[in-house]
ChimeraX commands (.cxc) that place a marker at each C-alpha (Angstrom):
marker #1 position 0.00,0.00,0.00 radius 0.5
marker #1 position 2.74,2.46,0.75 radius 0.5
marker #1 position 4.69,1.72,-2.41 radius 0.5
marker #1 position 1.99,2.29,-4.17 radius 0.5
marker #1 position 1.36,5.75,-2.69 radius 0.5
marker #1 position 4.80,6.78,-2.92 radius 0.5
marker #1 position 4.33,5.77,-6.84 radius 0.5
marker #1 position 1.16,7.56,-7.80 radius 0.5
marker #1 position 3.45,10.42,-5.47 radius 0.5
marker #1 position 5.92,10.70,-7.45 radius 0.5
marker #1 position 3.92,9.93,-10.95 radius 0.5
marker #1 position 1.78,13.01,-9.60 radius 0.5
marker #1 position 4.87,15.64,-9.13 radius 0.5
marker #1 position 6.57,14.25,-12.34 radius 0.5
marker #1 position 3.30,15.14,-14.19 radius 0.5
marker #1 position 3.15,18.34,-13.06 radius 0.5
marker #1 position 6.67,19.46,-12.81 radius 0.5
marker #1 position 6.72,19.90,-16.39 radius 0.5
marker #1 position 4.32,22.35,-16.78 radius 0.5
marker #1 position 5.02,26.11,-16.52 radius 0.5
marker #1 position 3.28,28.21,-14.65 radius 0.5
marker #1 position 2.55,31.76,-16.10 radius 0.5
marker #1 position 1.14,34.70,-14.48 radius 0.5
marker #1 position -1.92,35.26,-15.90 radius 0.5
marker #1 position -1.47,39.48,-17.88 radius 0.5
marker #1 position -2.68,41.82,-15.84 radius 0.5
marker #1 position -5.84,43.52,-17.83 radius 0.5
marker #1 position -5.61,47.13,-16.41 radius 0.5
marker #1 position -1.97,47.44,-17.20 radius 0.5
marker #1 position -2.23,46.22,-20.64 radius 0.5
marker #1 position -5.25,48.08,-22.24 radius 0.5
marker #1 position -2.84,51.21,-20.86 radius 0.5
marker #1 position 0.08,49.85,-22.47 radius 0.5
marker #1 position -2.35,49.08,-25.52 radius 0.5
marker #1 position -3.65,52.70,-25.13 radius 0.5
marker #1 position 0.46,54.35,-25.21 radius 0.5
marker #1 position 1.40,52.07,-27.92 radius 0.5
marker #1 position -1.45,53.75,-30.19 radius 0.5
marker #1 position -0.53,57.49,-29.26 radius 0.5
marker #1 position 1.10,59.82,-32.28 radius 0.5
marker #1 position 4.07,61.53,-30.58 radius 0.5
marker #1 position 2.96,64.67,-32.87 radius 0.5
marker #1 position -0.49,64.68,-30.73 radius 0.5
marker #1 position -1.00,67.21,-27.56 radius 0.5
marker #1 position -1.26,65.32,-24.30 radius 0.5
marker #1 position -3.51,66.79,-21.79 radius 0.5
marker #1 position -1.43,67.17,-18.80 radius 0.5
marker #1 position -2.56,68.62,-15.37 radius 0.5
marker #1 position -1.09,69.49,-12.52 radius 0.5
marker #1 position -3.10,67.38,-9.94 radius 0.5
marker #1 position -0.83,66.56,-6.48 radius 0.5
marker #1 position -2.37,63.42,-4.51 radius 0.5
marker #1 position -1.96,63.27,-0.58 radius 0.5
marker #1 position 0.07,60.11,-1.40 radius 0.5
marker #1 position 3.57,59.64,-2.91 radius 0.5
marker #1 position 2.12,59.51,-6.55 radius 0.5
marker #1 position 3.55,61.76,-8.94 radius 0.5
marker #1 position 1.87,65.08,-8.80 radius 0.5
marker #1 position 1.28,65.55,-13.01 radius 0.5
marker #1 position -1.32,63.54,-14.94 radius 0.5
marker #1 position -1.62,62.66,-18.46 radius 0.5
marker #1 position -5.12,62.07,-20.50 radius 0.5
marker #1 position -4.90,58.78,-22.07 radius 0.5
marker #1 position -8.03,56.90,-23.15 radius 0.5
marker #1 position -10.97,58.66,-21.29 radius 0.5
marker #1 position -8.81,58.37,-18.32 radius 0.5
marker #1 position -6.65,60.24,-15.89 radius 0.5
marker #1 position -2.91,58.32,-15.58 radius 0.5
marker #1 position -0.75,59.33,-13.33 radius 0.5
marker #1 position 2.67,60.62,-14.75 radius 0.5
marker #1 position 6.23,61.06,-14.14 radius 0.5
marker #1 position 7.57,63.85,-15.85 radius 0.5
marker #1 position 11.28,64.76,-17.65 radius 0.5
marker #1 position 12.28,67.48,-19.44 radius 0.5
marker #1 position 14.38,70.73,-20.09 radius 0.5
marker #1 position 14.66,73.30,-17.90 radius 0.5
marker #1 position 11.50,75.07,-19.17 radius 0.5
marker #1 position 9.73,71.70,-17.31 radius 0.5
marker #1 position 11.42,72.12,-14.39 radius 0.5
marker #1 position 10.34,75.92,-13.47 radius 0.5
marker #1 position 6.91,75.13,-15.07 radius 0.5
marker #1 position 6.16,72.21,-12.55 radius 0.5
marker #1 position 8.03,74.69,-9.31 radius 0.5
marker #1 position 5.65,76.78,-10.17 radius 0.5
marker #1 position 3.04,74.80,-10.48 radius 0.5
marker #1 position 4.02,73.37,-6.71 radius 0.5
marker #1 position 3.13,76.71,-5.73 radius 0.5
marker #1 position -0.58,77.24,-6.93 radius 0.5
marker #1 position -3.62,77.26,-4.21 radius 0.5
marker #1 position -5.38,74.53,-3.70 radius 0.5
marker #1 position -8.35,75.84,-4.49 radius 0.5
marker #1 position -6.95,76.61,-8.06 radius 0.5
marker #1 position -6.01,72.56,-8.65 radius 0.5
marker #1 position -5.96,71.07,-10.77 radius 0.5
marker #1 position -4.25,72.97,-13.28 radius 0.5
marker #1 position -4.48,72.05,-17.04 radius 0.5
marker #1 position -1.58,72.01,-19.37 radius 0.5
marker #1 position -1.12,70.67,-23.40 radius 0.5
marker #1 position 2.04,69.48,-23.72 radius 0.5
marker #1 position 3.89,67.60,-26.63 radius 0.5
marker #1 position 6.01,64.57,-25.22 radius 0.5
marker #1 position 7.33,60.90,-25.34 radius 0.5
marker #1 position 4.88,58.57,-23.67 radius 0.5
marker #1 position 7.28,55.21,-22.75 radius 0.5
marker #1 position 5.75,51.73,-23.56 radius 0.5
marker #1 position 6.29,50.34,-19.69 radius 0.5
marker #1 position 3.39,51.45,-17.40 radius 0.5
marker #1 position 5.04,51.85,-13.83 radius 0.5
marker #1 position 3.63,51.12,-10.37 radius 0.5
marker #1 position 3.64,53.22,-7.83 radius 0.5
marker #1 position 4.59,52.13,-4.33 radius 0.5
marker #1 position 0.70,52.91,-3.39 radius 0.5
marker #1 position 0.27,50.53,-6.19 radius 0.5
marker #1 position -1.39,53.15,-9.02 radius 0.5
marker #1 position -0.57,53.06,-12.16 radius 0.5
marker #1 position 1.92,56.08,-13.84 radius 0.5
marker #1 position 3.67,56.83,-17.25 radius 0.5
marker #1 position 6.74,58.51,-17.74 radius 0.5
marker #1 position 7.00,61.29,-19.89 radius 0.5
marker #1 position 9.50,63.22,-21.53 radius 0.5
marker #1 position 7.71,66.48,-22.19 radius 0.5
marker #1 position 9.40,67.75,-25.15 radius 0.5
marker #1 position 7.58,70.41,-25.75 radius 0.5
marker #1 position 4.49,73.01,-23.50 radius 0.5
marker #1 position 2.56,74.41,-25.78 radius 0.5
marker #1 position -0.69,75.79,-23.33 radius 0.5
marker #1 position -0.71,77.87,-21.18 radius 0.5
marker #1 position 2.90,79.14,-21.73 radius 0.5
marker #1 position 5.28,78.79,-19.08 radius 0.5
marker #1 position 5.85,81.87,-16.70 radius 0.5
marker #1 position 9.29,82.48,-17.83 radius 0.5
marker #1 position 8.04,82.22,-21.24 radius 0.5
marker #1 position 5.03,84.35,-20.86 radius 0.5
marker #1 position 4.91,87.78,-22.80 radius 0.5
marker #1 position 4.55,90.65,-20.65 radius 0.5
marker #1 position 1.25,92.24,-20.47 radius 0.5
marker #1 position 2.06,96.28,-22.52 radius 0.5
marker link #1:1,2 radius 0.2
marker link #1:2,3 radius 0.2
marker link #1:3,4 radius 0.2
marker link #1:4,5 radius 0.2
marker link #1:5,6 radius 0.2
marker link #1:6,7 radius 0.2
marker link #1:7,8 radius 0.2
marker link #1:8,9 radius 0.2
marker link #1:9,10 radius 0.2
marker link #1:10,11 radius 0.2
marker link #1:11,12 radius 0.2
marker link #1:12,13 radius 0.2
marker link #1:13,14 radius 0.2
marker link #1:14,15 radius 0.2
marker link #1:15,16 radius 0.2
marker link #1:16,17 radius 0.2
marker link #1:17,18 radius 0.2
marker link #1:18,19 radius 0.2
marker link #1:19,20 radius 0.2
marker link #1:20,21 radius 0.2
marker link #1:21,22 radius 0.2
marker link #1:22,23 radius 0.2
marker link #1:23,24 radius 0.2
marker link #1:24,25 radius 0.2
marker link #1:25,26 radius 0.2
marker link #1:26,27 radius 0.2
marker link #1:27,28 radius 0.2
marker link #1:28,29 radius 0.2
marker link #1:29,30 radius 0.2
marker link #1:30,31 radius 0.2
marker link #1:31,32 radius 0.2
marker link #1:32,33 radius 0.2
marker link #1:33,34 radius 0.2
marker link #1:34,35 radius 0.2
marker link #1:35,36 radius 0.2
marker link #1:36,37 radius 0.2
marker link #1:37,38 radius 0.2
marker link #1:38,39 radius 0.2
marker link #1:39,40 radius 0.2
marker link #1:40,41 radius 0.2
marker link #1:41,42 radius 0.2
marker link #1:42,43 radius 0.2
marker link #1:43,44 radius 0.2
marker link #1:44,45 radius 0.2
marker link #1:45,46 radius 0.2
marker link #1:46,47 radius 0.2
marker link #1:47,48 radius 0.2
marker link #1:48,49 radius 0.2
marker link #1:49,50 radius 0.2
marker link #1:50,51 radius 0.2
marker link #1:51,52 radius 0.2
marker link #1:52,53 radius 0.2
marker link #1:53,54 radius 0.2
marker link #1:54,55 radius 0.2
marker link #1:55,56 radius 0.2
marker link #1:56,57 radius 0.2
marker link #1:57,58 radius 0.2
marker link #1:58,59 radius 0.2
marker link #1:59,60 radius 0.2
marker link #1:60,61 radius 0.2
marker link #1:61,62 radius 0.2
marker link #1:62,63 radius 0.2
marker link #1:63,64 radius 0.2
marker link #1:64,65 radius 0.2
marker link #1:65,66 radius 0.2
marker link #1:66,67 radius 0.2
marker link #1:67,68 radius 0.2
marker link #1:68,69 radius 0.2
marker link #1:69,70 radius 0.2
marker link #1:70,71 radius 0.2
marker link #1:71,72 radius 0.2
marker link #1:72,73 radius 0.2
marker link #1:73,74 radius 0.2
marker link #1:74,75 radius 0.2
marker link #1:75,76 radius 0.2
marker link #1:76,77 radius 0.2
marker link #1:77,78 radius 0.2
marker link #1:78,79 radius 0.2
marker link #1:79,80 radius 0.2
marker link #1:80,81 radius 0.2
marker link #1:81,82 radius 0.2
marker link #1:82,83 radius 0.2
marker link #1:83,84 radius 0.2
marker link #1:84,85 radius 0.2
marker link #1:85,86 radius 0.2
marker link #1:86,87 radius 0.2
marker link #1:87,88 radius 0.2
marker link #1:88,89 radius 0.2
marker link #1:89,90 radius 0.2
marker link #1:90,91 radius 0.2
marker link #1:91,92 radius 0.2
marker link #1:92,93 radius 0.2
marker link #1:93,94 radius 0.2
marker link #1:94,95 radius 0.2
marker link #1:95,96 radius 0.2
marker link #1:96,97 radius 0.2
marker link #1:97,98 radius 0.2
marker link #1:98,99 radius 0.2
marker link #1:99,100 radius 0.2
marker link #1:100,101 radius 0.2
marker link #1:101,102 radius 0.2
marker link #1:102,103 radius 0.2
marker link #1:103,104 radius 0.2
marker link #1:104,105 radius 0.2
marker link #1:105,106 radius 0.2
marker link #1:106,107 radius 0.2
marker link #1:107,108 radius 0.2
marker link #1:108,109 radius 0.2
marker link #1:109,110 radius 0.2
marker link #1:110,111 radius 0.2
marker link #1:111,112 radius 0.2
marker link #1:112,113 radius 0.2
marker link #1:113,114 radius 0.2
marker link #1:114,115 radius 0.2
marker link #1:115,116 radius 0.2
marker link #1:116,117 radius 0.2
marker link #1:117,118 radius 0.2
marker link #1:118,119 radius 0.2
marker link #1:119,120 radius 0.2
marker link #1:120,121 radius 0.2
marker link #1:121,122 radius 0.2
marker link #1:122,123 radius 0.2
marker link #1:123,124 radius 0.2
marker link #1:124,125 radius 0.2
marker link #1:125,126 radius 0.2
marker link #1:126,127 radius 0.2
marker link #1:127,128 radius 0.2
marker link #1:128,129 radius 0.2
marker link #1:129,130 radius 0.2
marker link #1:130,131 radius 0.2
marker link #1:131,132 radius 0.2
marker link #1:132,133 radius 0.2
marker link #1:133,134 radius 0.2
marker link #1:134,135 radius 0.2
marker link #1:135,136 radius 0.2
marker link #1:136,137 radius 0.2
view
């Protein structure tokens, strides 16, 4: 009786030791990956300026009917535009922006666990950014 255990045992784990397991593709994170793969790099993003009470980045890009949380590079235009950006009331967030940039392929995850892009903002084309703002005659 116990040999015969052992053998339908070890029949069992040789059976199944061939097979690999896969992690079955996460559906959220690939209809966004879908959704960045699809974007024209010549086409505005809508970017806004929305801060979370969590460690999320504080910019977020438009991308199929939804808001998605972004991480934002760029020149040194970028830079003052998002310190001055840290510096708008509450009340006033968020704040839009229409920016041309370089949406990467690999959707990141946050430490809270939300989803975020990275962007290279090459370009901000509305509003204008405060250093590049004409002054009013």
């Amino acid at each position: 009786m116990n040999r015969a255990l052992l053998l339908l045992l070890v029949v069992a784990t040789a059976a199944c030791g061939g097979a690999e397991v896969t992690a079955p593709e996460n559906p959220v994170r690939a209809g966004l990956e879908q959704s960045i793969a699809t974007l024209d790099p010549q086409t505005p993003l809508a970017l806004r300026y929305n801060p979370a009470a969590c460690a999320c980045p504080p910019a977020e890009i438009r991308l199929g009917g939804q808001w998605l949380r972004a991480e934002l590079a760029g020149d040194v235009t970028v830079r003052s535009w998002l310190a001055a950006l840290a510096r708008t009331p509450p009340d006033n967030l968020p704040v839009p922006l229409e920016v041309v940039g370089r949406v990467d392929r690999d959707v990141l995850r946050t430490a809270q666990g939300s989803y975020a892009a990275h962007v290279d903002v090459v370009r901000i084309l509305a509003p204008l950014p405060p250093t590049a703002a004409k002054p009013a005659p």
